[in-house]
C-alpha positions in Angstrom: -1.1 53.9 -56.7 1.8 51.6 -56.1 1.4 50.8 -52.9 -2.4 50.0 -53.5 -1.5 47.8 -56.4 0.9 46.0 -54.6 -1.3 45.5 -51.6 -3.6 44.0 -54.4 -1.3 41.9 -55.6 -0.3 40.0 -52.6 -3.8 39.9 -51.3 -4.6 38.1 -54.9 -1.7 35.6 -53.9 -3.0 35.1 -51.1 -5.8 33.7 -51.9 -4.4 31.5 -54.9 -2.3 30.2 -52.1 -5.2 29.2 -49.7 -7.7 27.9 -52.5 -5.0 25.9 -53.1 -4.8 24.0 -49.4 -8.5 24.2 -49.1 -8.4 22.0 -52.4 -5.6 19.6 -50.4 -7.8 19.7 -47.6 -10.8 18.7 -48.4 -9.3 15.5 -50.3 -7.9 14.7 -47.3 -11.0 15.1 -45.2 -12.8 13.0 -48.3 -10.3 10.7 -47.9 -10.6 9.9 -44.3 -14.4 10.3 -43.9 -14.7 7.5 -46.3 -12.0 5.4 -44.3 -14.1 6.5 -41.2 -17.6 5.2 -42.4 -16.0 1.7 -43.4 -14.1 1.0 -40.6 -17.3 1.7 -38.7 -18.7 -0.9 -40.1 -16.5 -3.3 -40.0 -15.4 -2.3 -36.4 -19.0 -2.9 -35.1 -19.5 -6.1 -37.6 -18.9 -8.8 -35.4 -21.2 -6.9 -32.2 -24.2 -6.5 -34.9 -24.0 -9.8 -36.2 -24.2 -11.2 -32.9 -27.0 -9.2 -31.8 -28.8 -10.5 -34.7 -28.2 -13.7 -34.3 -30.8 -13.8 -31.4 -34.0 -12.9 -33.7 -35.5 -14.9 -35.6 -35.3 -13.1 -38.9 -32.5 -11.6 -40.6 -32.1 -8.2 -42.5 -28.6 -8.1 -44.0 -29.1 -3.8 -43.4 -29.0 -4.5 -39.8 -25.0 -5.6 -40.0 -24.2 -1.9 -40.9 -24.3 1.7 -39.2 -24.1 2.5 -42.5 -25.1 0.7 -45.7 -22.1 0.6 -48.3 -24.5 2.5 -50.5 -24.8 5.1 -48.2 -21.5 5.3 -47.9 -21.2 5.7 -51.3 -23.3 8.5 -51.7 -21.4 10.4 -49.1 -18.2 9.4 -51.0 -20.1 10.8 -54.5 -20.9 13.9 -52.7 -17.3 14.8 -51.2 -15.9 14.4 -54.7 -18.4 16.9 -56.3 -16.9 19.6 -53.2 -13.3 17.8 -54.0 -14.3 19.1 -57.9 -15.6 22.2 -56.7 -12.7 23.4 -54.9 -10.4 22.5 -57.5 -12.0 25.3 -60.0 -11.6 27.8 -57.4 -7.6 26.6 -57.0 -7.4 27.3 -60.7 -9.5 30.4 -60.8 -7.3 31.8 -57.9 -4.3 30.4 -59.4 -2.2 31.8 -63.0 -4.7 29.1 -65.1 -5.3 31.7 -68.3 -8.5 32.6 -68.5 -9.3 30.4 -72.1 -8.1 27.6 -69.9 -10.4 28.3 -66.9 -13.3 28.2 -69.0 -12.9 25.1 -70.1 -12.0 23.2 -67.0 -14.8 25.5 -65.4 -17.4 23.4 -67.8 -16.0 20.0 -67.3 -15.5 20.8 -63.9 -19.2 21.9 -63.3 -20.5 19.0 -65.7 -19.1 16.5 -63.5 -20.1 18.1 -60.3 -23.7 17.9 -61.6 -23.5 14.3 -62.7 -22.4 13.2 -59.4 -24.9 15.4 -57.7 -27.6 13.2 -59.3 -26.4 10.1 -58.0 -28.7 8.3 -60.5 -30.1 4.8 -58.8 -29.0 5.3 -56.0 -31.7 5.7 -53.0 -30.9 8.5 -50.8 -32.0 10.2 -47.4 -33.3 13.7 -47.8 -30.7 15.0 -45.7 -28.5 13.3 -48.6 -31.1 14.7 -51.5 -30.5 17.8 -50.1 -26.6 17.9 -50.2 -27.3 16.4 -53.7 -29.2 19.7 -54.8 -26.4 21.8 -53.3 -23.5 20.4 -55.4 -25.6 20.6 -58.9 -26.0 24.3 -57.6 -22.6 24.4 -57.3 -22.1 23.1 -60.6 -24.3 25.6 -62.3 -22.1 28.3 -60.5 -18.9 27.6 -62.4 -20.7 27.1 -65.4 -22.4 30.5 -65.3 -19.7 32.4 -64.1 -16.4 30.6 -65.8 -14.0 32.9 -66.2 -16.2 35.9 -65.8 -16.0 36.7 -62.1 -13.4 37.1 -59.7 -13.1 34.5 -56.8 -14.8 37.0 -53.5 -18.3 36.6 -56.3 -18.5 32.8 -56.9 -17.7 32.2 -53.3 -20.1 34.4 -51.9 -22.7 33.1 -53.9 -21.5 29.6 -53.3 -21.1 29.5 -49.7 -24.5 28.4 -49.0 -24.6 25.5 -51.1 -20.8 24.1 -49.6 -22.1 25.1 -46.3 -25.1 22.5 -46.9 -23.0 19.8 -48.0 -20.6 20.1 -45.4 -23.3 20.2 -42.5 -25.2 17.5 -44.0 -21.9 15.7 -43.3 -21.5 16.7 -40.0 -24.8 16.0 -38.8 -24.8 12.5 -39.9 -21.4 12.4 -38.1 -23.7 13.1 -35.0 -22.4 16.6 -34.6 -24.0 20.1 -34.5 -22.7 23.7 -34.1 -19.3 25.3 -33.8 -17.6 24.0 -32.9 -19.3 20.8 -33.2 -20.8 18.6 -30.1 -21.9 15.3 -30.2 -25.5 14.8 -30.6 -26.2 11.4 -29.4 -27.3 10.5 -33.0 -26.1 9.8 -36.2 -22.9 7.7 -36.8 -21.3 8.5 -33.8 -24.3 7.9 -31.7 -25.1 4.3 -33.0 -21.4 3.8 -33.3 -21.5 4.4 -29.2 -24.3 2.9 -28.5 -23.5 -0.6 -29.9 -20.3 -1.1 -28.8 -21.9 0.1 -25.5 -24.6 -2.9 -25.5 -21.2 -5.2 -26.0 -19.2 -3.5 -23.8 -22.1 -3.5 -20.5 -22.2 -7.6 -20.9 -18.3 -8.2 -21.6 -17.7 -5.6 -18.7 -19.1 -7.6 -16.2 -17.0 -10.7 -17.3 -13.9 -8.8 -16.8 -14.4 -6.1 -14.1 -11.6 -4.3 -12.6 -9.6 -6.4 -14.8 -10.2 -9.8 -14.1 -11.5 -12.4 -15.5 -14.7 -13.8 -13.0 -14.5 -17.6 -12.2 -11.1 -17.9 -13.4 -9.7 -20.6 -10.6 -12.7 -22.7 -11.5 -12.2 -23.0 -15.7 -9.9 -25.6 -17.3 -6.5 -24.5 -18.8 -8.3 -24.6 -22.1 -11.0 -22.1 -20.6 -8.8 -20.4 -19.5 -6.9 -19.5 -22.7 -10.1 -18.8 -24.4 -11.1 -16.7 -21.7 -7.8 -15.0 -21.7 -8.2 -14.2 -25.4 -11.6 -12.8 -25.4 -10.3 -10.7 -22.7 -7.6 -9.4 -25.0 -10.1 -9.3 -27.9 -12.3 -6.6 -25.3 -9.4 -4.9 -24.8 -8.5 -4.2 -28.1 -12.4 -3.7 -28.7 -12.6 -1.0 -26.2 -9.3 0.9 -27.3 -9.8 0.7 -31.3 -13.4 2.5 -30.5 -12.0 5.2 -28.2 -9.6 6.0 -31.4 -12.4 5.8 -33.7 -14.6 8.1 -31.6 -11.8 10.5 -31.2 -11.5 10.3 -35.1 -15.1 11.0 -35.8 -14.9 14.1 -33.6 -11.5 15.3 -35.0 -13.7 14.7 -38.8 -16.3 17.1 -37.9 -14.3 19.3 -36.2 -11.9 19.4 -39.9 -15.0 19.9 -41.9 -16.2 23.4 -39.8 -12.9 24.6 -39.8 -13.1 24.0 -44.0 -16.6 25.3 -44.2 -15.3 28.4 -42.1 -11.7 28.5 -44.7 -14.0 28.2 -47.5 -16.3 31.4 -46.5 -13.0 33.0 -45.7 -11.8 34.0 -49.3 -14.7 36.1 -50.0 -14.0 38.2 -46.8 -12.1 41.7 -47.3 -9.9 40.7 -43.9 -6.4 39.2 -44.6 -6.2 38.3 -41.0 -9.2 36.7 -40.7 -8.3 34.6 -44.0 -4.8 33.7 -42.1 -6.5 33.0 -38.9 -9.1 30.6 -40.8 -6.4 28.4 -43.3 -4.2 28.0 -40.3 -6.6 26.2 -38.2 -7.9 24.2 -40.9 -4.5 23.0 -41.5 -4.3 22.3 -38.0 -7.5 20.3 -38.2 -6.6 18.8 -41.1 -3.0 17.5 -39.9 -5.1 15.9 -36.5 -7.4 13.6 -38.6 -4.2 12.6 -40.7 -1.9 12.0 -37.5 -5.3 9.9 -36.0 -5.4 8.3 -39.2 -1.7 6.9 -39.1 -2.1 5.9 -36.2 -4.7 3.5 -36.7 
C-alpha cells in the first residue's frame, strides 16, 4: 500500500510539473506566432506594394499575407489555449480546491468571450477554432474542481487538438510531423518573395551585378545597394521560413504534450514534455536571432 501510494504520488507531481511547462510553452509559441504573422507582413510589404503598383486599382488587403485582423483573431484564439492551460497548471498544481473553482469560472468565462471574437469577420477554419475554445471553456466550468486532470483532458483533447491544427494548417503545414503544403502562410510567404526574387535574380546572377562597367559611379552605388538590399532580402526569408517550420513543428509537439497527461505511461509523458521543450527552445533561439 506504500509503495502504491507513493508511486501515486510522484506520478501526481509529475504531471503538476508538466502542466506547468505546457502552460510556459504555449505562451511562448503564442508569443512567437504572433511575432511570425507580423513580420510576414512587413517582410513581404515593400514586394506586394510593388506588385500592386502595376494595376490599376488598389485594395489595401492585397499589401498583406495576412490582414492585421486576421492576425488578431489568431492572437485571440492562442490566449483562450494560453487561458486554458493555465487552469490545468492550477488544477495539477497544490491550488486548494475552493480556489480552483473560482479561477476555473473566470478562467472558462474569459475563454468563452474570446472564443466569440464579437465583430470580428473570420474564416471558417477560424470559426471553427472559435467553437473549440468556447468548448473548452464549458469544460472547466462544468467540471471545476470536480474531476481529476487524466478526465478534463481526455475530454478536452479534441477541442485543443482543433485549435492547434487550425493553426498549423494556416501555417501551411499538415501531418506529424508537419510538411509544408504549398499553401497557407508559408506558401504565399514563398511564393512572393519568389516572384521578387526570379526578376532581381537575373540582375545579380552568380553574384554580379549585369552591366556594371557601363553605369555611372552613382549607378553604381545604387546598384550596389539594391544588391545588398537582395541580399539581406533573400537571407531574412530563409530565417523566416525556417521559423515558420520550427512554429508548426512546436505546436505538434504541444498538441502531442498536451494529450500526454491523460495517458497512464510516465515514459511516454517524459518522452512527450522533453521534445516540446526542445521545440519550444528552437523557435526561441530562431527568434533571438532575428
Amino acid at each position: 500500500m506504500l509503495a502504491g501510494c507513493t508511486t501515486t504520488r510522484v506520478a501526481f507531481e509529475d504531471r503538476s510539473k508538466d502542466a506547468a511547462t505546457l502552460e510556459t510553452s504555449m505562451a511562448s509559441i503564442h508569443d512567437s506566432t504572433v511575432g511570425v504573422l507580423n513580420t510576414v507582413n512587413t517582410d513581404l510589404m515593400p514586394f506586394r506594394a510593388k506588385a500592386e503598383s502595376r494595376g490599376e486599382t488598389f485594395d489595401p488587403d492585397k499589401l498583406y499575407v495576412l490582414r492585421p485582423a486576421d492576425i488578431a483573431v489568431w492572437d485571440k484564439l492562442l490566449k483562450a489555449l494560453d487561458l486554458y492551460c493555465t487552469g490545468l497548471s492550477k488544477l495539477a498544481g497544490n491550488t486548494p480546491a475552493t480556489d480552483f473553482t473560482t479561477s476555473a469560472e473566470s478562467l472558462a468565462s474569459d475563454i468563452q468571450s474570446l472564443g466569440t471574437m464579437e465583430k470580428m469577420t473570420v474564416s471558417s477554419t477560424e470559426s471553427n477554432c472559435a467553437t473549440a475554445v468556447i468548448a473548452l471553456g464549458d469544460l472547466l466550468i462544468r467540471y471545476k474542481a470536480n474531476a481529476d486532470l487524466h478526465q478534463i483532458v481526455g475530454e478536452a483533447t479534441p477541442h485543443f487538438n482543433a485549435v492547434v491544427d487550425g493553426l498549423v494548417a494556416a501555417l501551411g503545414f499538415a501531418g506529424t510531423p508537419p510538411k509544408p503544403q504549398g499553401n497557407g502562410i508559408l506558401g504565399t510567404y514563398d511564393d512572393t518573395f519568389g516572384a521578387y526574387n526570379i526578376a532581381v535574380d537575373r540582375q545579380f546572377q552568380n553574384g554580379h551585378i549585369a552591366g556594371f562597367a557601363d553605369l555611372t559611379p552613382a549607378q553604381r552605388e545604387g546598384a550596389i545597394q539594391e544588391y545588398l538590399t537582395w541580399k539581406k532580402a533573400a537571407a531574412d526569408h530563409a530565417d523566416q521560413d525556417t521559423k515558420i517550420a520550427a512554429l508548426a513543428s512546436a505546436l505538434v509537439k504541444a498538441k502531442e504534450a498536451h494529450a500526454a497527461l491523460a495517458g497512464v505511461s510516465p515514459q511516454h509523458l517524459k518522452d512527450a514534455y522533453s521534445q516540446l521543450v526542445t521545440a519550444v527552445k528552437a523557435v526561441q533561439q530562431i527568434h533571438q536571432k532575428l
